[in-house]
C-alpha positions in Angstrom: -161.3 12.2 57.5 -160.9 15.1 60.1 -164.3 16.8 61.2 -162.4 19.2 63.1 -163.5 22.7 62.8 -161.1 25.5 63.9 -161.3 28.8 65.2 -158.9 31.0 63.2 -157.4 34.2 65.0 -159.1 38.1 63.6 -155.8 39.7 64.7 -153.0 37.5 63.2 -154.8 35.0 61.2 -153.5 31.7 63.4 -155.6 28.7 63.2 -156.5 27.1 66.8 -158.1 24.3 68.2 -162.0 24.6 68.5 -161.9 24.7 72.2 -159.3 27.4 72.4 -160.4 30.7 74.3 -157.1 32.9 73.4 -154.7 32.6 70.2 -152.0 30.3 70.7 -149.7 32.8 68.7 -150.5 36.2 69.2 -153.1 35.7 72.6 -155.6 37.8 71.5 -159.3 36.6 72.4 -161.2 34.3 70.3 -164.2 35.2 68.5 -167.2 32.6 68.7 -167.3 30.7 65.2 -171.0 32.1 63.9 -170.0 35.5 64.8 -166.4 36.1 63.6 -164.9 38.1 60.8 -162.2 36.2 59.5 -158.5 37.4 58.8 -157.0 35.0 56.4 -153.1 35.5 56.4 -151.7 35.6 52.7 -147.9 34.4 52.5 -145.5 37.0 51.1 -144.0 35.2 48.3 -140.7 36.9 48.5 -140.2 36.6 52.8 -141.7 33.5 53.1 -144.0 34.8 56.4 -147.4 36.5 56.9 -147.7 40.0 56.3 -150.2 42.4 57.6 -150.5 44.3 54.6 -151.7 41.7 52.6 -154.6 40.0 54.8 -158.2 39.1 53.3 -161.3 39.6 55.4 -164.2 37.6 55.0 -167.1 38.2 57.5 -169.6 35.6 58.1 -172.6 36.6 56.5 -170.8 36.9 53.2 -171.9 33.2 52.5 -175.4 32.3 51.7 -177.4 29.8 53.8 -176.9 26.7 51.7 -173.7 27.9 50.1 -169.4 26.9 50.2 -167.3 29.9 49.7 -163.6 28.5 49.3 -161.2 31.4 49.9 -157.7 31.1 48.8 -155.4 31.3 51.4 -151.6 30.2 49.5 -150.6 29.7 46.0 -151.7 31.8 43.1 -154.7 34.4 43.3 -154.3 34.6 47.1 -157.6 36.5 48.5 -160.0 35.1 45.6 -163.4 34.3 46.6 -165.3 31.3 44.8 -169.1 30.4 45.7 -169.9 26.9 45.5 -173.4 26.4 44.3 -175.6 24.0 43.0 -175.0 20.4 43.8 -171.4 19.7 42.5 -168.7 21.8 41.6 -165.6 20.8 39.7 -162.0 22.1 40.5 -159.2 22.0 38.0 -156.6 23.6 35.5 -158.9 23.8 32.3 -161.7 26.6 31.5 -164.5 24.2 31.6 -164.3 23.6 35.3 -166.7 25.4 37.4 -163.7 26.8 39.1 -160.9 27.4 37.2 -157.3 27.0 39.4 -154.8 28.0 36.7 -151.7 26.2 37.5 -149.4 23.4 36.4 -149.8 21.9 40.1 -153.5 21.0 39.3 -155.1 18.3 37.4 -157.1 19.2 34.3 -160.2 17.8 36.3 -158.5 17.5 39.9 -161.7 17.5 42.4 -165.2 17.9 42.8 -167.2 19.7 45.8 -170.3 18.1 46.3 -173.8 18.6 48.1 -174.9 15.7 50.5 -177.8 16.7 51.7 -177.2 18.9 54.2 -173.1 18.3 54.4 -170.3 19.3 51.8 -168.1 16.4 50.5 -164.8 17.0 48.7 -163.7 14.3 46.3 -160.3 13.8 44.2 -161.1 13.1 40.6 -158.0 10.8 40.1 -155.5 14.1 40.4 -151.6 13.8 40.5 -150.6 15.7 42.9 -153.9 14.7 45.1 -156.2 16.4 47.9 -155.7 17.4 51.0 -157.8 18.6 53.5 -156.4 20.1 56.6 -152.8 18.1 55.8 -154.3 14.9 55.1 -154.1 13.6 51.6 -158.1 12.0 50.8 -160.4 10.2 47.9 -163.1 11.8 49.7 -163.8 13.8 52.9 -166.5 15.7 54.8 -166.3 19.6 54.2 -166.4 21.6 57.4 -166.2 25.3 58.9 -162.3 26.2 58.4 -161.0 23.2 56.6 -157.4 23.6 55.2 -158.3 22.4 51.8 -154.9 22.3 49.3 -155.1 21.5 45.4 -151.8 21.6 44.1 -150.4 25.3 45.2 -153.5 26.5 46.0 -154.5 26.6 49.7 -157.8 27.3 50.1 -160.2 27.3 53.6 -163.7 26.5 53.5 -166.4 28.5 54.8 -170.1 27.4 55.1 -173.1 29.3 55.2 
């Protein structure tokens, strides 16, 4: 499990390392966490690299106190915004999962976000093609600020409120 929370460029999008002051790829100064807009690169699917035309914002106070907004970041639907509410919420391929990732690459029933108390909690649901959070394939993992979360295509980060 990785409880790493990263710091994710506004003017190209680049993730760094919490303690980083300046953007490893571009050098522009970092914003502090609970005050940032973030600029989520989308892939162009036809070069392959980030484009600036095709960035999504989400600022901070977007997500509720209490609440999980998973943005996607890669795959299909890149920019879509879904609000994790309640105290689980089930990803997958069919219509009667709370959130609805329509693509061959995703289990019928593939994961489940889940309310701990105070913490977020990921789990896979037995998928194929598995879980990862922030490159690391899990069962189950703790849900943090800027986690990398992937379900088949989809690549989506995690933003708490």
């Amino acid at each position: 499990m990785n409880q790493r929370q990263y710091v994710y460029c506004n003017a190209c999008g680049h993730r760094n390392p919490p303690s980083a002051t300046f953007c490893s790829a571009c050098g522009a100064v970092l914003d502090k966490p609970s005050t940032r807009t973030v600029v989520l690169p989308k892939t162009d699917p036809l070069l392959d690299a980030v484009g600036d035309d095709d960035n999504a914002v989400v600022d901070s106070g977007e997500v509720r106190p209490g609440e999980v907004m998973l943005v996607v970041r890669q795959g299909p639907e890149i920019g879509t915004r879904y609000s994790v509410v309640g105290e689980q919420t089930t990803l997958g391929r069919v219509p009667d999962c709370d959130i609805q990732l329509d693509d061959f690459t995703v289990s019928r029933q593939h994961a489940v976000v889940v309310r701990q108390g105070s913490a977020w909690l990921i789990r896979d649901l037995g998928s194929l093609n598995g879980t990862y959070v922030n490159g690391e394939r899990v069962e189950e993992a703790a849900l943090t600020q800027g986690d990398d979360v992937q379900i088949g295509r989809f690549r989506l980060v995690v933003f708490i409120g």
